[in-house]
Every structure is written in C-alpha cells, then in structure tokens.
C-alpha positions in Angstrom: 0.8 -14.9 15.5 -2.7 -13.7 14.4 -3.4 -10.0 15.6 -6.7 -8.6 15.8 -7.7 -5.4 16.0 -11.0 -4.4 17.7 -13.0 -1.4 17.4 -9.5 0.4 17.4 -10.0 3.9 17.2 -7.5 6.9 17.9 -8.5 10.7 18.5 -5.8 13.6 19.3 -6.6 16.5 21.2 -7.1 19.8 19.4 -4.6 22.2 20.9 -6.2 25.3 19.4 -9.2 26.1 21.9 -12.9 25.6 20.2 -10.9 23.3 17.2 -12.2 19.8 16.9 -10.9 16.9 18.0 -8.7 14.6 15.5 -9.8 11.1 15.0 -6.8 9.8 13.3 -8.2 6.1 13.3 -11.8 5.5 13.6 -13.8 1.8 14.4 -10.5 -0.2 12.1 -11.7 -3.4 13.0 -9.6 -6.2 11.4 -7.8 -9.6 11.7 -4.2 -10.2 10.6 -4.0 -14.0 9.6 -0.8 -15.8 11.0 2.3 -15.5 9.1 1.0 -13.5 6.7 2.2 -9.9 5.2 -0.3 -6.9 5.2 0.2 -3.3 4.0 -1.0 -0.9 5.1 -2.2 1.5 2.7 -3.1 5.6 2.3 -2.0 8.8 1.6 -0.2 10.9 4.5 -2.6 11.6 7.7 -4.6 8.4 6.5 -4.0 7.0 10.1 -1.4 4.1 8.9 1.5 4.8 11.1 -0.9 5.6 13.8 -2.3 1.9 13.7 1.3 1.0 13.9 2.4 2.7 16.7 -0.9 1.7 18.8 -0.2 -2.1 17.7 3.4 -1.8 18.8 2.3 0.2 22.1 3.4 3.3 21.5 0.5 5.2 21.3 -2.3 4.1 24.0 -5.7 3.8 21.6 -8.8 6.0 22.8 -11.0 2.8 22.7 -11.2 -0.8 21.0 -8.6 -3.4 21.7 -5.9 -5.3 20.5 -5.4 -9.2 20.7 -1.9 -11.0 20.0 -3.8 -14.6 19.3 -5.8 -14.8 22.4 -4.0 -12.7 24.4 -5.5 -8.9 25.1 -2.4 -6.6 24.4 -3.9 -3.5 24.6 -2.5 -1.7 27.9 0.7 -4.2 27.5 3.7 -2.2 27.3 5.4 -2.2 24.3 8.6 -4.0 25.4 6.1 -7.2 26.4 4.6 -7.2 23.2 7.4 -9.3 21.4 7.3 -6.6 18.8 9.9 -5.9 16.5 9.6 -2.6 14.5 11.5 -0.7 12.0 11.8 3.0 11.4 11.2 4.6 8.4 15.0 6.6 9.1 16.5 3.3 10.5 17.7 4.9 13.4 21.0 2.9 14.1 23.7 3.8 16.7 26.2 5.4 15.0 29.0 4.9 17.0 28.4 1.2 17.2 29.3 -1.3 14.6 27.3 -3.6 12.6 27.0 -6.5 14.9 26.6 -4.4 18.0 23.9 -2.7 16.7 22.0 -6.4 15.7 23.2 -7.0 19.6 21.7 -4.2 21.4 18.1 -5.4 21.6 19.3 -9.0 23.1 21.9 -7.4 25.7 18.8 -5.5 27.2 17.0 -8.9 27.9 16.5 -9.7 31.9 15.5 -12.4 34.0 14.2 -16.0 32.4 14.9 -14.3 29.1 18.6 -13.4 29.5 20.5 -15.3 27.0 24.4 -15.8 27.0 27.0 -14.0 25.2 27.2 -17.3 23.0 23.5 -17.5 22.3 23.3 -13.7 21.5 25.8 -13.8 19.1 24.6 -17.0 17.3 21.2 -14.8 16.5 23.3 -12.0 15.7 25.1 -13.9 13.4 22.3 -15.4 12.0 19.5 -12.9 11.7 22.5 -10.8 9.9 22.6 -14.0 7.7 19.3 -14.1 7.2 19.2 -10.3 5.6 22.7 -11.1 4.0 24.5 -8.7 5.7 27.2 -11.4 7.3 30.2 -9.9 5.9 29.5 -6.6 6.8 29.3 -7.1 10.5 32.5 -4.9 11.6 31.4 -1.8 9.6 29.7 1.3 11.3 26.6 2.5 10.1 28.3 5.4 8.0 30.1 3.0 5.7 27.1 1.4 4.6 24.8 2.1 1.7 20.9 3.1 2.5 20.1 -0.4 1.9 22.7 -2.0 4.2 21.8 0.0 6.6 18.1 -0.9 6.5 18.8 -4.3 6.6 20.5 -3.8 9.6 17.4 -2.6 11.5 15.6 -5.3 10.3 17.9 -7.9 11.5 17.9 -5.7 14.6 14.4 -6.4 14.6 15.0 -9.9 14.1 16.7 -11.0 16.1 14.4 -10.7 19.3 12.7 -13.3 17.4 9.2 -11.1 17.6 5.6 -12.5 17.2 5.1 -9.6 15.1 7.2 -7.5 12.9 5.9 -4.0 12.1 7.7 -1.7 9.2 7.1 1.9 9.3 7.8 3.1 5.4 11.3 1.2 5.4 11.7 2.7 1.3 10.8 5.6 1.6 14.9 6.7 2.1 16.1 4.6 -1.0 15.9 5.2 -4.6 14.1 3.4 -6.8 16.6 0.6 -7.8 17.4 -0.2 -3.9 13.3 0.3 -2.8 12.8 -2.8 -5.7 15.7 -4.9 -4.7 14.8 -3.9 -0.8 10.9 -5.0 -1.1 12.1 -8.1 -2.8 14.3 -9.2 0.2 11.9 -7.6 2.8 9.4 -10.4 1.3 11.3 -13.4 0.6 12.5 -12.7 4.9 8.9 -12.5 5.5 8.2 -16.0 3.4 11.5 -17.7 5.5 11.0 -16.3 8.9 6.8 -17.2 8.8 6.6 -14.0 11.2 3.4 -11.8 10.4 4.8 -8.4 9.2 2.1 -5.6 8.8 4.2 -2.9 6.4 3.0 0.9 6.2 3.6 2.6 2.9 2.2 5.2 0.5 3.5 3.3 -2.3 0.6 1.8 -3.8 3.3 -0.5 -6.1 5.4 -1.5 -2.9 2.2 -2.7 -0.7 0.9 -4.4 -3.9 4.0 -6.5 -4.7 4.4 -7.5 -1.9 1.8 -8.2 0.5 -0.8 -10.8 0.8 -3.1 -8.4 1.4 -3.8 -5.1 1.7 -5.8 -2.5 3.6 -6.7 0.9 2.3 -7.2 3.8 4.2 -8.5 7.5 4.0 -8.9 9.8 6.8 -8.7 7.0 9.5 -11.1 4.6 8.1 -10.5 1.8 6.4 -12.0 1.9 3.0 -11.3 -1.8 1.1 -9.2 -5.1 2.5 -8.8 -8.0 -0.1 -6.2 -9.3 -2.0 -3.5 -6.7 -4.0 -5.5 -7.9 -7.5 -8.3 -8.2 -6.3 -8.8 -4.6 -4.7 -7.3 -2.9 -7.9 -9.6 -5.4 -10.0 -12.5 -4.7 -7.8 -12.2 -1.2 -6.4 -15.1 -0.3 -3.2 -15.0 3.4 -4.3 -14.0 6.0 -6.4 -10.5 6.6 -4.0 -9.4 2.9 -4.0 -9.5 3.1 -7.8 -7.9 6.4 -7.6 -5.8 5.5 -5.3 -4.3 1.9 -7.2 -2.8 1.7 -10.6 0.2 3.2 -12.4 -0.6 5.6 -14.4 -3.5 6.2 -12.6 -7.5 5.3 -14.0 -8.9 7.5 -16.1 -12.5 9.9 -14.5 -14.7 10.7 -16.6 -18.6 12.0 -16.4 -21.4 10.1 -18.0 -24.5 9.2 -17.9 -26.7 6.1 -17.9 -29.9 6.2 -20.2 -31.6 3.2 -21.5 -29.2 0.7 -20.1 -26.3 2.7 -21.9 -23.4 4.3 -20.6 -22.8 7.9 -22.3 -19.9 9.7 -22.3 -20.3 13.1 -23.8 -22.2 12.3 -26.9 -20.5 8.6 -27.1 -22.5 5.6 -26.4 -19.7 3.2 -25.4 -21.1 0.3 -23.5 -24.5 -1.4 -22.3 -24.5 -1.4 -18.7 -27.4 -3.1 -17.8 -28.0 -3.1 -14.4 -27.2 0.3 -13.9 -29.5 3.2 -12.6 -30.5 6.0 -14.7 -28.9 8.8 -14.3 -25.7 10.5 -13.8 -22.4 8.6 -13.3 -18.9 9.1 -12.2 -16.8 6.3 -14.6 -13.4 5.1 -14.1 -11.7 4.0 -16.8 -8.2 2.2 -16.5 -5.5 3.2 -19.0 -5.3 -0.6 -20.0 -8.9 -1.1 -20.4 -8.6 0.9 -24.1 -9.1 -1.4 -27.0 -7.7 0.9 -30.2 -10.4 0.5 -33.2 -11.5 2.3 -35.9 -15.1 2.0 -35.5 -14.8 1.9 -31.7 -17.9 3.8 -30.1 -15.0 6.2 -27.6 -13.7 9.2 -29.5 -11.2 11.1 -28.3 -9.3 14.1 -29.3 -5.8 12.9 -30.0 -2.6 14.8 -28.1 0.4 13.0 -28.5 2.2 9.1 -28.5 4.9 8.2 -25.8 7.0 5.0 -26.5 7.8 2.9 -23.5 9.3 0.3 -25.3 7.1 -2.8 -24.6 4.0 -0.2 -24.2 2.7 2.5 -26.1 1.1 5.5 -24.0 -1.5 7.6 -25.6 -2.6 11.1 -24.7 -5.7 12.3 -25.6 -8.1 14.7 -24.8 -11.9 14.5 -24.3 -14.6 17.3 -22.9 -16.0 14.6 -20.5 -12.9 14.2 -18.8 -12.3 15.2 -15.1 -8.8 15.2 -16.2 -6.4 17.4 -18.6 -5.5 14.4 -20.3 -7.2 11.0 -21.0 -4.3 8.1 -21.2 -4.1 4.8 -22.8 -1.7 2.2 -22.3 -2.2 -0.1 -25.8 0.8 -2.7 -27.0 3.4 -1.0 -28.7 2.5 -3.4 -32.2 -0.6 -1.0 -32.6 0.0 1.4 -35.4 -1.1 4.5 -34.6 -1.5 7.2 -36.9 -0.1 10.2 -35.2 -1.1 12.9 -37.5 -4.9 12.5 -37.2 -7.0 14.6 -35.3 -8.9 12.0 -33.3 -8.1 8.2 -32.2 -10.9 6.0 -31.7 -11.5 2.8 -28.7 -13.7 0.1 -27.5 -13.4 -0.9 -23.9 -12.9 -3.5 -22.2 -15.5 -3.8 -19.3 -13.6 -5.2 -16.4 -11.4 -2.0 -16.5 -14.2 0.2 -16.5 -16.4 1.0 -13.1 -19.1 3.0 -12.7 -19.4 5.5 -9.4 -22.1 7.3 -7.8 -21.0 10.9 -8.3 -21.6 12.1 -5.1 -21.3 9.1 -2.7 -18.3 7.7 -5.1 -19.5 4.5 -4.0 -18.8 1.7 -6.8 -22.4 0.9 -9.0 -22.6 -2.6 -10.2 -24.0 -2.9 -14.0 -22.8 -6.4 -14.8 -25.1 -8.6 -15.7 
C-alpha cells in the first residue's frame, strides 16, 4: 500500500499565555513506495513519532493530507485505517497469555469482517509463526524476555493483516545484542509479509540497516530522503552528516583560497569549484589516508585497537572538536611516540559546508 503524505503539517498549542505555538511537523510532504521499509529519522522532538501517530490517526494534523493509495485517510479514524502499530513499551495484557494477546485485535472485529474462532486462531497461529514465537504461545507476558515480548506486539500487529505497519522505536527497550538480532527479524518480516512498514528511531545504525530508505528530520522538517548510503555518502547539510556515521565526522574550519581547501595553515586538497572564502568541512573518520608526506598534520593524542580497525586520536587547532579521529586498517604501523601523525584525504569523505547556512558546497569537478 503506497502512502502519501501531503503538505502534512502539525502545530501544538502553547499553554503558557504569550508562548508561541509548536510546529512539531511542518509542510513533510512525501511518498512511501508500496512494500517498502522507511525510517524515520531525528533526534527527540524532531517530529518522527508525531508523523506516526497522524498516519495512524491518532493525532488529527493541523493541515495537509494523507492518502492510503488513492484513498484520502485523513479524518478516517484510526480503527478504519487497516493500521497496525507497535509501541515503543510493547504494551501487552499482562494477564493474558501469548496467544490471547495475538487474538485480541481479531476478537474486536464486527460485521462483514468478523471472522470465526477457527479463522482467528489460524492467523494467530501463524502470524506467531511468522515472528517465531509458535512455541511460546501459552506463556504470559512476564515469562518472556524483552525480545519475546516485542515480537509478540508485532504479531499482534500482524495479524489484522494491515495495509500499513507503523513501529514506534520497537529497540529502544533491548540491549544491544537483542536490538541487532530484533532489527534483523523486524526486516526479514518486512521482506516476507510485502507490508510497507514506516519505523521511527533515533538510532541512526538501526534506520540505516535496515530500511530502504530513509528520512531525516530536525525540528519538524524534513531535511534529506534517499537511500541509507546514499544520504551518509551524500549528506544535504551539515546535521545529516552530523547526524549519520559511527564515530561521528570529523568539523573542522577552513578556508577556500585559490581553488585550495585550508585547514589551519594545511593545504590539503584542490577543491575546484568551490567559492572563496570561509568553509565549515566535514571530514569522515574513514576518509584519513595515513602518510608521511601527507599535506594534514595533526597533533597526535593516543591509538585505540579495535581489532580489525585502528582508531586514532588527535588533536588539531582547526578543530570544532576536542578530538580529531581516524579510523585507518589496523596493518598501518603507527608510531605512537611521535609528536604528530600526518594524512592525505580521501575526497568522497570530505564535504564542504557553508558556515552559517551549513548547506552542503559542491567543489567536485
């Protein structure tokens, strides 16, 4: 089922008198493509769950619309929607086992859509197969782990068979080994089912393994969609490339001067087509080439192992941050004794903002 969203825009009251109003989602105007996963993507109070909740119906927007396919959904209450949506804190009945939990939403069903006690339990049974949770259908809530249990409100989700799937930070409750594992399934249910699944996080590394594309938000507006890659390849502005990457890009100051990008006294790369002037430059810790006669010096702080990776920490007076880090192949010999460490960069990890705008400034040729 394609969704569009039109114009959608969201403002909350101030309650203090003479306080502005809140525009939690302003003009998001996008189209989710049939069967596909997006995620949602933002810091808290970016607007995220509020696009959720106005896509389910459980917030009425202030203006724009929202289309399931061709159909105009917007004042549609939210149990005609064909919506299934899952809670960031699960929110299953604890008194009711497994299966009568994945039950619940098909017992409420009236009229033309009533289904038999046979039918409900077949899609019990198999939108509990589905999320392999099968053999746990007898169990309450409380004997399951955090991960059980969320796959128990998505079957519950599930199993109304929805023309849209929504996920409202399902994670954020596990740790890290169950989030991985989780994400993994959430996807390959996504893949099986066909449904389109739009998946709120903050989790920059959960929205980009999984979804087939992504849309980044700050302060209700919606800043870059694209492709996972493509948006961390190809950041819009200075917050996207902020935002994306683990550890996170590197900000510097420079400036352009005859078609060459300075960094404090460095001259570390032609940049051709770039204005003159002052620059914001982003730097991603994998975009460090370690040479000797490498045109970036840095003051060298320390050398963290990760195994495969080797994560240097250095230190340089151009830097908008304490510490300027590298991530170089763990084969590199690196003397950690010297004073300095030297690099050449590589040019598709390094981006160029205005400094006040932080709009991106292209200098390829």
């Amino acid at each position: 089922m394609k969704v569009v969203l039109d114009k959608l825009t969201k403002i909350f009251p101030n309650r203090v008198k003479g306080g502005e109003d809140v525009v939690a989602v302003n003009d998001f105007t996008f189209e989710i493509p049939d069967g596909k996963l997006v995620g949602l993507l933002g810091p808290s109070g970016c607007g995220k769950s509020t696009t959720l909740y106005m896509i389910c119906g459980l917030q009425k927007p202030s203006g724009g619309k929202i289309f399931f396919g061709d159909e105009d959904v917007t004042d549609l209450s939210p149990e005609h929607r064909g919506v299934g949506l899952v809670f960031q804190n699960y929110a299953l009945y604890p008194h009711m086992t497994v299966k009568q939990n994945i039950l619940y939403p098909l017992q409420n069903l009236k009229g033309a859509d009533k289904l038999s006690k046979e039918e409900m339990l077949k899609r019990a049974v198999d939108a509990a197969r589905l999320v392999q949770i099968d053999s746990l259908l007898d169990r309450k809530p409380s004997e399951l782990s955090g991960g059980q249990q969320q796959r128990v409100a998505i079957a519950r989700a599930l199993v109304k068979m929805p023309r849209v799937l929504l996920l409202d930070e399902p994670l954020s409750n596990l740790d890290a080994r169950l989030r991985l594992q989780t994400r993994e399934e959430i996807r390959r249910i996504q893949q099986e089912t066909g449904i389109t699944t739009i998946f709120v996080t903050h989790d920059q590394d959960e929205a980009m393994s999984i979804s087939d594309v992504i849309v980044v938000m700050k302060k209700g507006v919606v800043q870059q969609v694209d492709q996972p890659q493509k948006v961390y390849d190809d950041p819009a502005n200075l917050f996207v490339a902020k935002f994306l990457g683990t550890p996170p890009i590197n900000v510097l100051n420079g400036e352009v001067k005859g078609g060459m990008l300075y960094i404090g006294e460095d001259a570390v790369m032609p940049v051709p087509k770039a204005p003159e002037g002052k620059v914001t430059v982003g730097i991603r810790p994998e975009g460090f080439v370690l040479d000797e006669n490498g045109p970036f010096c840095c003051r060298l702080s320390g050398v963290e192992v990760m195994g495969r990776d080797v994560s240097v920490l250095a230190t340089h007076e151009a830097s908008a941050n304490p510490v300027v880090r590298a991530i170089i192949s763990a084969e590199s010999k690196i003397d950690e004794q010297a004073e300095t460490i030297r690099y050449s960069l590589k040019p598709r990890k390094l981006f160029l903002f205005h400094p006040e705008t932080e709009e991106r400034i292209r200098y390829e040729d």
